[in-house]
Structure formats: C-alpha cells, structure tokens
N, C-alpha and C positions, 0 to 999 in steps of 0.2 A: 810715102817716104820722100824727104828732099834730097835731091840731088847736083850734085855739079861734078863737069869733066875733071875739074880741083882737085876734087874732095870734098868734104863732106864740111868741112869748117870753111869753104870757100860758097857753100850753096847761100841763095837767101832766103832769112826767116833763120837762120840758122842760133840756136842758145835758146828760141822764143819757143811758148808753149803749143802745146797741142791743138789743133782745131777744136776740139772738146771740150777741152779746159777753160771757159771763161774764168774773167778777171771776179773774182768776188768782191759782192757787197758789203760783206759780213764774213770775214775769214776764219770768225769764229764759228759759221755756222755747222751746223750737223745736219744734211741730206737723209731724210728718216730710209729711202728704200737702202742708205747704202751699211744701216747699222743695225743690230740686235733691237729687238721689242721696246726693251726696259733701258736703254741709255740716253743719259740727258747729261746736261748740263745743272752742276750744282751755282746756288750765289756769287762765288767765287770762281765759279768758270771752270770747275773741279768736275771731268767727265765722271758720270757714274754708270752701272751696271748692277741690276737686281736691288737698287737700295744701296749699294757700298761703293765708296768712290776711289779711284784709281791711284790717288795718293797713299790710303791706306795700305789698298792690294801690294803695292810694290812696296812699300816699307815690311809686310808682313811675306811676302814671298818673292822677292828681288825683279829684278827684271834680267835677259829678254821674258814674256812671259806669254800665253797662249790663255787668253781668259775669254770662256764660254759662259752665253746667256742661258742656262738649261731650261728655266721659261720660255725662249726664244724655240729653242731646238724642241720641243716637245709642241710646242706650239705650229711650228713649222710639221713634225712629221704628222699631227692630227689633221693637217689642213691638207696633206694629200691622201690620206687617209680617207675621209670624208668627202672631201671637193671630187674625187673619183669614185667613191662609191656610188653616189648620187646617180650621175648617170650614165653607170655602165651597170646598175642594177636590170635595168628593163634589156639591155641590150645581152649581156649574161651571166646575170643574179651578182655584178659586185666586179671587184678589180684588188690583187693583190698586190704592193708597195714593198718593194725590194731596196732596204737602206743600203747603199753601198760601204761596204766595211772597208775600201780601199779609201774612201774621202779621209774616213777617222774614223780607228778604232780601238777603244778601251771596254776591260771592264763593266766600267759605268754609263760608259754609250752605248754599249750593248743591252745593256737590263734598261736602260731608257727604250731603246727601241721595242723589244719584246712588251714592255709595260702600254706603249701606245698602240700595237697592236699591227707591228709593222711586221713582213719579213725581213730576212739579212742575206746576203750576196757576200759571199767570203770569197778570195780567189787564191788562196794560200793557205797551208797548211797550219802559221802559225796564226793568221785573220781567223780560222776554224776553232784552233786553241783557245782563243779569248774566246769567243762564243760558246767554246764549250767550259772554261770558269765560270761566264755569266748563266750556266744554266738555259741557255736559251733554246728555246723547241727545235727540236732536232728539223720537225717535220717542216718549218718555215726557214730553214737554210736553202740558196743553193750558191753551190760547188761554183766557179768558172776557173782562169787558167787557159794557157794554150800551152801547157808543157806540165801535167800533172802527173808526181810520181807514181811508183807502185805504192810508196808509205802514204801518200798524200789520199789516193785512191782506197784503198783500205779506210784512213783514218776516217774518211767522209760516210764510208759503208759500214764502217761499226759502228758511228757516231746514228746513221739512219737518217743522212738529211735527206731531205724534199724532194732535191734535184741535182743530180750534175750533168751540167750545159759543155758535151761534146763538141773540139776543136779539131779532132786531126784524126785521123784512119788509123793511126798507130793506139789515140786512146779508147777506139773502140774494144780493139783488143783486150788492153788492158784491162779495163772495167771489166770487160765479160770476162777472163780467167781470175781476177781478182774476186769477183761476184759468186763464181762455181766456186774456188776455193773456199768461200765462207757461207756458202750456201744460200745464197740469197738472190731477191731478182731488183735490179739495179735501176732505180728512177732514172731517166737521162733525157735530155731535149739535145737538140740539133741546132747550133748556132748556125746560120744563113748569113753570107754573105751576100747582100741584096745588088750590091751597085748601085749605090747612092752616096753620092759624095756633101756631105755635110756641109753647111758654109762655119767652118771654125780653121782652126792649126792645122796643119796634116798631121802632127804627132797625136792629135786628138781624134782626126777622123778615123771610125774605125767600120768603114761598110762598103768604101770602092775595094776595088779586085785588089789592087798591088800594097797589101801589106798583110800580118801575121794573123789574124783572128779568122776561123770558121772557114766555113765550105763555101764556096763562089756557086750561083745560080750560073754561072757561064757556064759552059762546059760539063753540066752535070755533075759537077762533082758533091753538091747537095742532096740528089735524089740517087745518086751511091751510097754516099754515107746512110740516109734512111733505109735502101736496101739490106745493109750488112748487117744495121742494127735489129731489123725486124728478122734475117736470119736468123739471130739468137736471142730473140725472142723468149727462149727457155729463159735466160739469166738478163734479159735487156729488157727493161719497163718501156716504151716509148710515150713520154709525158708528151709531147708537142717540140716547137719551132722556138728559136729565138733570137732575134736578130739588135744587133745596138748599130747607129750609124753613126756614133760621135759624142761630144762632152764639150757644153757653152755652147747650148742652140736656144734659138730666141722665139722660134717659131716653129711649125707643126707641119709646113708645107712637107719638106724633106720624110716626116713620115706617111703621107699619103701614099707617096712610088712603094715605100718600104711596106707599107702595110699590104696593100695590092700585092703584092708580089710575094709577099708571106702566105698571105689568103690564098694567092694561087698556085702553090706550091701544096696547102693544107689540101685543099680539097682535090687535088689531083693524085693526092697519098689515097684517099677514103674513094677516088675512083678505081687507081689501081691495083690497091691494096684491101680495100673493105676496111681500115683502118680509122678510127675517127677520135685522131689526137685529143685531148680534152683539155690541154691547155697551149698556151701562146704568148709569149712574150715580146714586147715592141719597144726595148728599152727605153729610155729615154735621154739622159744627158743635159736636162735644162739647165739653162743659163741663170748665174744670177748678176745683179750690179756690181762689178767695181769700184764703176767711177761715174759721174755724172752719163754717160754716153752709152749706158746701160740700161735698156727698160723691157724686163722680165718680164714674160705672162704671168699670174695669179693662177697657184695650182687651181680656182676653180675656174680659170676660161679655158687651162689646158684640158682639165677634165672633161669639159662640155664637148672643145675641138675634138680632141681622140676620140670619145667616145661615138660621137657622130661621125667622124670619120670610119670606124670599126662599123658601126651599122652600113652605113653606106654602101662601102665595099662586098660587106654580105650579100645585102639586100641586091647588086648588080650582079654580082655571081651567081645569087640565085632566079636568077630574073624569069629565065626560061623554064625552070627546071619542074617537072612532073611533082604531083603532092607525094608528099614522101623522100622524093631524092632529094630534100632542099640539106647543104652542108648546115651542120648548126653551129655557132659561135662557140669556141671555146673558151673558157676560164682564160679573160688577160690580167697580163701582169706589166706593170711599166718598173722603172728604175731610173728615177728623181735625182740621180747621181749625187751631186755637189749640191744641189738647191738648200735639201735641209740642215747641214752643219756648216756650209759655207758661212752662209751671213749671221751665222749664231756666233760669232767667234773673232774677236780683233786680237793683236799681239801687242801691248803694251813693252815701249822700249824706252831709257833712257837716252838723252841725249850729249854724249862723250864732246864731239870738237863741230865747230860751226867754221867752215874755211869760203871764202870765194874766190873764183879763178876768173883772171880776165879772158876772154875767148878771143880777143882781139875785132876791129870794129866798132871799137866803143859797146859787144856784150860782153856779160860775164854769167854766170852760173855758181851756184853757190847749194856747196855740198855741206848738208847734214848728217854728219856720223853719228851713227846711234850702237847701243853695245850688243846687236846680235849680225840678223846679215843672211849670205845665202845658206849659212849653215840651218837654221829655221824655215826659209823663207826661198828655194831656190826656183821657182817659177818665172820670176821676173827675166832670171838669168837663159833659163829652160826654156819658156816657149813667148818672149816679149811682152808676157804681164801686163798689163799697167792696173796700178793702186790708186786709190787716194788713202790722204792720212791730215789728222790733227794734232794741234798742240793740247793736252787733255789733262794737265798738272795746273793752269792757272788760266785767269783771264787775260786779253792783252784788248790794246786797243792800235796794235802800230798798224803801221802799213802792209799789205800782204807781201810779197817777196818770193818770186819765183823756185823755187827750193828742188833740188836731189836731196831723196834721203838713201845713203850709203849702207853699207855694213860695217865691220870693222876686220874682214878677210883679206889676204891678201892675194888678191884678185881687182882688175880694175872694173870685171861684170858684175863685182859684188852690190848690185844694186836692188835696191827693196822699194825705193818709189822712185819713176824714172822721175814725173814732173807734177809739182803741188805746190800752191799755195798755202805757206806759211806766213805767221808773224815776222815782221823784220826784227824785231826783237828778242828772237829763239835762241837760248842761249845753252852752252854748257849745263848740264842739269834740269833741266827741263823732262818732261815726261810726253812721249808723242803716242799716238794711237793707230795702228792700223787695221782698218777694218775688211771682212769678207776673208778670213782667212783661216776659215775653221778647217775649209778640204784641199786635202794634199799638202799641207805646211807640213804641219806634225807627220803627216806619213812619208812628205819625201828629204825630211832633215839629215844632216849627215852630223859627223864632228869635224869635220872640219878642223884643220889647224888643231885638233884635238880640243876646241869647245863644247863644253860638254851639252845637252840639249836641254830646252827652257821646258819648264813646268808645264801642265794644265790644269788651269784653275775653275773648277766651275763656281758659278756664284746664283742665287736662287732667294727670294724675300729677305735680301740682307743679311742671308749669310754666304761665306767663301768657303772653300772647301778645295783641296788638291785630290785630282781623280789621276795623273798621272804625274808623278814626285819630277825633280831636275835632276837629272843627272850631276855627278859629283867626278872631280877628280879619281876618288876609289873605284868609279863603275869605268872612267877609263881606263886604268891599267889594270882591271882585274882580267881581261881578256890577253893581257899580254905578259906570255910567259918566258922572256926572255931571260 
C-alpha cells in the first residue's frame, strides 16, 4: 500500500495501477485461467458463453446479471472428483469432495452436484432446504455452523445427513438430547482448531486460536470435546476430525502443520480411547484467479500434494509402531470451497455514465458506472477484492485507459473493479463483463437501496435458461407489511 505523511493523494505512483496489472497489448484480450471453459470472443468482438453471446443474453434477460458456464462447472467439480480420487485411492480407497453450498446455492446447483457425484456442505438451515428440494442424498450432506439451532439440528437429523461437524460444547449437547428425542444416534465429527494461520484476509482465515470456528488444540479444549462426545456415545456417532484453515490458498504448504496435527490428534484418540475414527476432513479453501497475479494449482497437482502429504504423515507416525498398532488412514474428505462455481460464473452489467476525475498532478482516474454494484457484488467492498473485467458487447480498437468500474449505490466503497484496463472508447451502453464471480456474489447480495437482486442465468450448448429468476419490485414489498 502507498503511502504518505499527506495522505494518500499526496503519496507517489498515486491514480497509477497496480504492480500487477501490466499495460496490455491487446485490451481486448481474454486470459483463458481467468474465464469459464466455453467463452470467446465472437467476429465482432461479441463475448460468448456455451455457444450464446452476451448481447443476446442481456436483451433476453436484462442486466446486472449472474451468467453461469454449467459446462464449466460440472467440468470443474469432475476434475476434483477424479484428480483426487486417483491418488488417494492407494493411500485410503478414494477421497470425498464436499461442494460448498455457501459459495452458491440453488436448486439446480444442487442436482448438478449430486449428478457429478460430489458431496454438499450445507451450513444453514435454509442451504439444507434447497438440498432437500433437490433431492439430494441425504447420506452425502454435511451439517457445519458454529451457532446451530434446536430446529436447525433436528432438521439435519430427520433429513439423516452424513455428518454434522461440531463447533461449541453447548452443541454437543444439543445434538445429543435432540438425537434421544428422536431416537436416533447422531453422525458428528469434531472441527479442530489447528493453529495455523493461512496466508489470505483474516476475515477468511479460519484455523489460528482468536476467532469463532471449533475447538483450539491449545489448551485441550479439542480432546474435551472428543471426551464428552464419546460419553454419549449411546446417541453420538463419532465419524472423525475436521479442520479448515482458510479460503483463497494457493498452495498446500499451510496443510502440512494442519494435517500432522490432525493425524496427531487421530491417533492419540485410538490410543486413549480404542477408538479408530474412520473418517477426516482437511478442508481445503483453494484459490482461484481474479486477475492476472493469480496462478491456481490444478485440482490434479493438489491431488497428488495432499495426497502425498496424507501418506507421509501416516507413514512417520507409524514409523516405530509394533505389527498391528499401526493407526490406518481414514476416509478423507477435502472441501474445494470457491474453486468450482467461482470461475464458472461472470456478471454481465450494462454500462450507465463514463465520468473522469482529475486527481490532481497532472493524474486522473476515470470511473465506470455500470447498473448493478455492492448490491450483487460486495467483496471488493468487504475484504479488498480485486477483479478484472471486459468490454464484451462489441469490438474496439482504442487505446486502453486505465478504468474504475463503480456501482450505481450510494456509497463511495461501492466499487466492483478497483483497477482495469479498458477501451478509451467505453461508452454509455456498452455491456462489460466480470469474471470469477460465481462464489459468494450471489450469496452475499443484499438490496441495497431496495435494488432488487440480478438473475442466474445458466447457459449450456447454446442454450440459456434462468435457474434462479430477478427479483422484482413485488418480491420487495411483499415482505413489508406496513
């Protein structure tokens, strides 16, 4: 970050772009890792997706708009599907893939996942809901939360998911009189707090001591919680361990400490206990591109790393150990968080007012108003973002031109791309594109200023289809009973 004793319009380099950000050659270009499978560039410089191009889409279903490659996304969840099966078969028969239903969840995202053969990761009661319209296998849910009701706890136990991943001493409880009540004995793993500090946001890391998620290895308060649970035993399943260190990780290193310390944790249960978990979860949280200054591992090199990493680990812990006492590997499970619906998904907006400001110094910056904003889009605002975007309605051939692209809120954080090269000739009406936006747009949307929320369009061999409608002015006042 630049700085000066001034201020911040007084530092130098100040208006100019990012160290990241080079000057393009070609500012019409498209960065294949940063877009959906099936998107090009039509003759006329008319982005397309699945065969249908972006002029149409918006004429047929307006803009701001949320348009998914479902080729992409299905593509994407077979490829951790597979790229992990591979090899964590020898190491222990396979690996199950946990879509996170917090990145995006519909309907139709749901029955895509189930169809590819993925589990689901619900953390709410109403994320449950939709899984449970999609029919989706009860047995390949699991529960998370760190504040789950008595209704919410029920719902997941009559429903008979998989798993639910234990946050707090209070919902040991819970489950266990909710479980006698209905007679049942209650899947549950143990989230761990490992102590390991992720390199991302700290709104995203979620595995040092000082914030909200799971039992800290410090202080024992992990191998309590395993005590109480094996307690009650009568109505308490105990599946295994699960630990997440974070969301937008680029690399595997950070799961090594977390894995080891999972591992040691496991097998110190099966010494003190006779216990021998059968499953384990090492969530994941990968990263994908934004912007040029993003380069993602290939779920198959994450595959190969984990998985080696998971033998590893074993194979030292069992190093010394008598024939017989060796711990054996349990069933793992990773969770791909944002990787597979992230980059399946750009937001297609219209271009309202093209303004530039002088910054003074002879810069200036020049803001892009387009017609949606943090209402769709509030990440940029929430944890400093950064996007890249296109002009994706026509050809240009101007000059690039350093560009903010705005919202239309009234807010002056309402920003969607802090820094891009655009055409110097982007005008009023123009149609721009932003990509890597499939997780957490649509889930952390608000209305905002009472705008109502953009569509999701999926698109598939040239055709479109709306898997989650716009909101209308009627759906905002039907809640308001004044």
């Amino acid at each position: 970050m630049r700085a000066h004793e001034a201020g911040a319009l007084h530092a130098e380099g100040y208006g100019g772009p990012p160290h990241w950000l080079p000057w393009p050659t070609d500012v019409m270009e498209l960065l294949p890792q940063l877009w959906p499978q099936t998107v090009r560039r039509d003759a006329d410089g008319r982005l397309e997706v699945g065969g249908v191009d972006v002029v149409t889409l918006a004429r047929e279903y307006g803009t701001a708009a949320y348009v998914i490659d479902e080729e992409d996304f299905r593509s994407r969840a077979r490829a951790f599907r597979d790229d992990f099966a591979a090899p964590f078969e020898p190491v222990c028969g396979g690996v199950d893939v946990y879509y996170a239903g917090k990145a995006f969840l519909c309907t139709t995202v749901a029955r895509w996942v189930a169809e590819e053969g993925l589990s689901l990761d619900v953390a709410s009661g109403g994320e449950l809901a939709v899984a449970q319209r999609a029919g989706f296998p009860a047995e390949r849910i699991g529960m998370h939360g760190n504040n789950k009701s008595l209704a919410e706890i029920q719902q997941a136990l009559d429903y008979g998911v998989g798993r639910i991943i234990v946050d707090s001493f209070e919902e040991i409880e819970r489950i266990a009189a909710v479980a006698t009540e209905l007679g049942v004995r209650a899947p549950v793993m143990v989230r761990v707090t490992v102590g390991v500090e992720a390199h991302t946001h700290e709104f995203i890391a979620t595995a040092h001591e000082d914030q909200k998620f799971g039992f800290s290895l410090a202080g024992g308060r992990a191998q309590e919680a395993i005590d109480r649970i094996l307690e009650r035993s009568d109505v308490l399943d105990l599946r295994g361990l699960h630990s997440h260190i974070g969301s937008q990780i680029f690399d595997t290193s950070g799961f090594e400490v977390s894995a080891r310390r999972l591992i040691g944790l496991h097998a110190e249960v099966a010494q003190r206990h006779g216990v021998h978990m059968p499953e384990m979860d090492l969530g994941g949280g990968y990263g994908i591109a934004y912007t040029s200054e993003h380069t993602p591992l290939t779920p198959a090199d994450l595959g190969k790393q984990m998985a080696e990493l998971v033998r590893r680990e074993f194979a030292a812990l069992n190093g010394g150990s008598e024939a017989g006492d060796d711990v054996s590997v349990p069933r793992i499970s990773i969770e791909p968080g944002r990787a597979i619906v992230g980059p399946s998904t750009f937001t297609l907006y219209e271009v309202g007012t093209v303004k530039d400001v002088d910054l003074g110094h002879g810069a200036k910056r020049t803001y892009v108003s387009v017609d949606g904003g943090m209402s769709d889009n509030v990440r940029t605002a929430l944890y400093d973002a950064d996007y890249s975007c296109t002009l994706a309605s026509r050809r240009s051939e101007a000059v690039p031109r350093l560009s903010r692209v705005v919202g239309k809120h009234c807010e002056s954080g309402d920003i969607v791309v802090m820094d891009e090269y655009l055409p110097d000739d982007i005008t009023s009406g123009d149609l721009v594109a932003v990509p890597g936006t499939g997780a957490y747009c649509r889930s952390l949307s608000s209305q905002y200023n009472h705008v109502p929320r953009p569509p999701v369009v999926a698109v598939r061999a040239g055709e479109a289809r709306v898997i989650v409608r716009r909101e209308t002015v009627d759906d905002l006042l039907a809640l308001d009973v004044g």
